[in-house]
C-alpha positions in Angstrom: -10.9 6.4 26.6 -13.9 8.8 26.0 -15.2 8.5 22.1 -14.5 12.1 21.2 -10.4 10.7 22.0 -10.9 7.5 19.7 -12.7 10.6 17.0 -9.2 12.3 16.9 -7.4 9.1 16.8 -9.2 7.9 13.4 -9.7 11.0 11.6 -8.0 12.4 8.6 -6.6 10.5 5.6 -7.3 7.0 6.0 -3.9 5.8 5.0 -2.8 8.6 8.1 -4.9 6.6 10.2 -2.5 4.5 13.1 -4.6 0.5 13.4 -2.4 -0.7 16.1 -3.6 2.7 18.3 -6.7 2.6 17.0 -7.5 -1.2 17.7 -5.6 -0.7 21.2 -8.1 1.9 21.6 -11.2 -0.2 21.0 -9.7 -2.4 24.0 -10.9 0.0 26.7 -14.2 -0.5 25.9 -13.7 -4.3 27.1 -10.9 -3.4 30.1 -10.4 0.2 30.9 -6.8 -1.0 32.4 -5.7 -1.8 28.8 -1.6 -1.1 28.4 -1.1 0.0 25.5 3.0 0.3 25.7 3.1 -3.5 26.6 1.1 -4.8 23.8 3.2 -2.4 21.4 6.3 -4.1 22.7 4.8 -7.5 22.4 4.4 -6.3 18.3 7.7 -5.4 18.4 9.4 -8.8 19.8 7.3 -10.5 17.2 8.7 -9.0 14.6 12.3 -9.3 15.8 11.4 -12.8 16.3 10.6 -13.1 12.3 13.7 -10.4 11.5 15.8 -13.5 13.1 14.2 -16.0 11.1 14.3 -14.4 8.1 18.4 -13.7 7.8 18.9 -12.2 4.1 15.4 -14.0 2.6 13.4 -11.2 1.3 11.0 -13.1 -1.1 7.3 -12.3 -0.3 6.3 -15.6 0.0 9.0 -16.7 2.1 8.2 -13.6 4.7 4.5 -14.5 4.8 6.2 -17.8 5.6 8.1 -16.8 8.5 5.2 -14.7 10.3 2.7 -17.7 10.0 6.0 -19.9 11.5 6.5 -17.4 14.1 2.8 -16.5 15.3 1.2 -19.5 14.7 3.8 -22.4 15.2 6.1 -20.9 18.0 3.8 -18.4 19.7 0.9 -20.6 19.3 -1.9 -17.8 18.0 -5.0 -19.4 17.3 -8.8 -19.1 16.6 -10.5 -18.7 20.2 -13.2 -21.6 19.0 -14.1 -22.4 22.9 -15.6 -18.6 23.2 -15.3 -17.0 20.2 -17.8 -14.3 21.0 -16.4 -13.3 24.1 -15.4 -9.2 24.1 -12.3 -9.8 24.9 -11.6 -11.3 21.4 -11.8 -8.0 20.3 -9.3 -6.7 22.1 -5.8 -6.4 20.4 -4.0 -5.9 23.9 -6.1 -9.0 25.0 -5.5 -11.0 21.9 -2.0 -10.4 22.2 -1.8 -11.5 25.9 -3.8 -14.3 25.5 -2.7 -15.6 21.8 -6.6 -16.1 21.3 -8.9 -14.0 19.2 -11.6 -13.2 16.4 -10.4 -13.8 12.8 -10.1 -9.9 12.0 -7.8 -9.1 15.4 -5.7 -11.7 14.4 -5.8 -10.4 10.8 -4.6 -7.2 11.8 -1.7 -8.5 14.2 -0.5 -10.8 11.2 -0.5 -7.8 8.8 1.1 -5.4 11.5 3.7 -7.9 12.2 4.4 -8.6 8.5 4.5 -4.6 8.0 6.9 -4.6 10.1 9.2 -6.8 8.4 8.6 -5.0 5.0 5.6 -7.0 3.6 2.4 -5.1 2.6 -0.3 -7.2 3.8 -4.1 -5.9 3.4 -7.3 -7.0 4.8 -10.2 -8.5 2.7 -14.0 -8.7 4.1 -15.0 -11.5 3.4 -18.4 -12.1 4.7 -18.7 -13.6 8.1 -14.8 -14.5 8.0 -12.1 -12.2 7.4 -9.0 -12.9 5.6 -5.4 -11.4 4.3 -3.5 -11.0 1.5 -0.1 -10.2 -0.6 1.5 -9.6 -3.7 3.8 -12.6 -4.4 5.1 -11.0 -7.2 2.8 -12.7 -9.6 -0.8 -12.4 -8.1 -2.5 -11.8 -4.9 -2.1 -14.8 -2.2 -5.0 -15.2 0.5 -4.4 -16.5 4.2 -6.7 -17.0 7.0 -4.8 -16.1 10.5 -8.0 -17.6 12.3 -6.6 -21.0 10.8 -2.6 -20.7 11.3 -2.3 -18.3 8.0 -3.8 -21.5 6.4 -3.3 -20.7 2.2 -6.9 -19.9 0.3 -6.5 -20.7 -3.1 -8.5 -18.0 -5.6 -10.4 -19.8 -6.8 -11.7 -21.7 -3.7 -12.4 -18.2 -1.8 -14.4 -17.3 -4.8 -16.4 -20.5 -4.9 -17.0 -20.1 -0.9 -18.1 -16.1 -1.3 -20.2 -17.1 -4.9 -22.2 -19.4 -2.3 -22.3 -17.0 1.2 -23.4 -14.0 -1.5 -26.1 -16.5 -3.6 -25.6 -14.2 -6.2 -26.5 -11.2 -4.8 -23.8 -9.5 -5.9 -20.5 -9.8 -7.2 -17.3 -11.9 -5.6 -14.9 -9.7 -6.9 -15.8 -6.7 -4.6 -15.2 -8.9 -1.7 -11.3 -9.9 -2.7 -10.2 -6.3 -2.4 -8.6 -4.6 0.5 -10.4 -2.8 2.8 -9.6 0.4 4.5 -8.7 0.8 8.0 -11.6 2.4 9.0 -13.8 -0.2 7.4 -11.6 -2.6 10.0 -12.4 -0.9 12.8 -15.8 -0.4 12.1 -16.0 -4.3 11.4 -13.9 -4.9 14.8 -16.9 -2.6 16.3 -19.4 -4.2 15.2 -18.1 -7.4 16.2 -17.7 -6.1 19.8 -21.3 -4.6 19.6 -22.6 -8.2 19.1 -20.4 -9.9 21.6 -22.2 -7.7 24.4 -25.4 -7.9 23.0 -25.2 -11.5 23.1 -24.3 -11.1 26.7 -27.3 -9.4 27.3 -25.1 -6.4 28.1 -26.9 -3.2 26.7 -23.9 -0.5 28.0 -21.2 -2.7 26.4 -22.9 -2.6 23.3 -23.6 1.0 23.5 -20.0 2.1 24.7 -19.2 0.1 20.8 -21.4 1.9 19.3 -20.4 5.4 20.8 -17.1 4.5 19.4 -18.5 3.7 15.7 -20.5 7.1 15.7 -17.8 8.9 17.5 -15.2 7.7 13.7 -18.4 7.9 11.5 -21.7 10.2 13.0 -24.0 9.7 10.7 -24.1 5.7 10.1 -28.2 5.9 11.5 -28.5 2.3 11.5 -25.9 3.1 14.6 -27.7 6.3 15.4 -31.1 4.3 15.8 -29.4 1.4 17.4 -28.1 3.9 20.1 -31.0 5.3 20.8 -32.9 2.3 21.8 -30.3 1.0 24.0 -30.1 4.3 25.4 -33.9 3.6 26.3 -33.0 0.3 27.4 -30.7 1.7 30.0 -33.4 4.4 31.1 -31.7 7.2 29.9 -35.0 8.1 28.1 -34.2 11.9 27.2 -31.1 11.2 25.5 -32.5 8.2 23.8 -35.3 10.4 22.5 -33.0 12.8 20.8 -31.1 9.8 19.3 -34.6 8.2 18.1 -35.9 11.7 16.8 -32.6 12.1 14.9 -32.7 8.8 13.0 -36.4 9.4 12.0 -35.7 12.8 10.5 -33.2 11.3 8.2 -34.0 7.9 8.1 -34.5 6.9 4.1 -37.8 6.5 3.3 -38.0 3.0 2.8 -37.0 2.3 6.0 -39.8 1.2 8.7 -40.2 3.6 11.3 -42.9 1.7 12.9 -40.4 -0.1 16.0 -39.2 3.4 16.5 -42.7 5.1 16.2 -43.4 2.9 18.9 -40.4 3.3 20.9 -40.8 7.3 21.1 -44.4 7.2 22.4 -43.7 4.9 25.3 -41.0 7.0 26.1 -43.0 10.4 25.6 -45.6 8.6 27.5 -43.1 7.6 30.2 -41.8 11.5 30.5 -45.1 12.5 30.7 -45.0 14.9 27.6 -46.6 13.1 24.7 -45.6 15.7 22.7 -42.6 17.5 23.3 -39.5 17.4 20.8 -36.1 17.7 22.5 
């Protein structure tokens, strides 16, 4: 799937925006084979699986319940702690095949299987481990589907994201759903250090195509594309990139990596001082 297809599939409204296609999207970057209609018919069964559970019970509690009972007890979904940076754990389809994954893809199947039952379920961003959550009526409940939908109590979450934030800023921005771009930007980003990590420079690239391609002018991603770009030799089109990012690069921000960057690959071209 080429980035200007993944563009169409994540633009407009953001409530407009389908996750399951998107994510499944995101899965060609890690296996080009990817079939979608088989890991939307795995979603399905789940769901049918907690439909039959469930009889007449209705209670949001007792649903959230049933889809921990069903993914994590009988289908066995689980953390992938043996190679948790591994591409593949960003991959819904592979996820789904596999019953292994990253805590956000198995966020998003336990919140598109619990949709599909008729319980709202939202994703929170908490930093470096993300998390779920419902309405039980009363207040907002928070599970973790990287540790079998395990309960967070309030105020233990808060106490864990009062330490990870050492006061930099406030918890309470961190406890409240997050949009479905924001998800697949974080399921991007994820991806873009699993290949990075793997010392894999057109992985992380073909990521951050896909980030730019939903968002064009995050240039953070707009510099980080041009120096893999000039990691992979493609020095013109890593120039533009690099040119691009300083010209509207805060002014704050230290050019002098980039600076650097640009001359060697002017230098390289043998025009010093051309602009493309």
């Amino acid at each position: 799937m080429q980035p200007t297809e993944f563009a169409a599939i994540t633009s407009g409204p953001d409530g407009d925006v389908d996750l399951v296609r998107a994510a499944l999207a995101i899965g060609y970057i890690v296996d080009p084979n990817v079939d979608d209609e088989v890991a939307r018919s795995t979603l399905e069964t789940l769901a049918d699986h907690v439909r039959v559970d469930l009889g007449d019970a209705s209670s949001p509690t007792v649903v959230a319940e049933r889809v921990c009972a069903v993914l994590f007890e009988d289908e066995g979904f689980a953390g992938d702690a043996d190679d948790y940076y591994h591409p593949r754990n960003s991959s819904l389809a592979a996820v789904l095949e596999r019953h292994r994954g990253m805590p956000i893809l198995l966020s998003v199947l336990y919140s598109e299987v619990a949709r599909r039952v008729g319980l709202d379920v939202q994703g929170v961003g908490a930093p470096g481990h993300f998390l779920v959550k419902f309405n039980d009526g009363l207040q907002d409940r928070y599970l973790d589907p990287y540790n079998s939908g395990r309960h967070v109590p309030t105020a233990e979450l808060r106490a864990a994201l009062h330490q990870a934030l050492a006061g930099a800023s406030s918890a309470d921005a961190y406890l409240e759903a997050v949009t479905k771009r924001q998800i697949l930007t974080r399921i991007l980003a994820n991806l873009k250090s699993s290949y990075l990590r793997r010392d894999d420079p057109a992985g992380a690239l073909r990521a951050v195509d896909y980030v730019l391609a939903m968002s064009p002018w995050v240039l953070g991603e707009v510099r980080d594309r041009g120096l893999l770009l000039a990691e992979l030799g493609r020095h013109q089109e890593a120039l533009i990139a690099l040119r691009q990012f300083r010209e509207h690069a805060p002014d704050e921000a230290n050019l002098d990596a980039v600076e650097s960057v640009i001359r060697r690959l002017e230098h390289h071209d043998g025009n010093p001082t051309a602009e493309t």
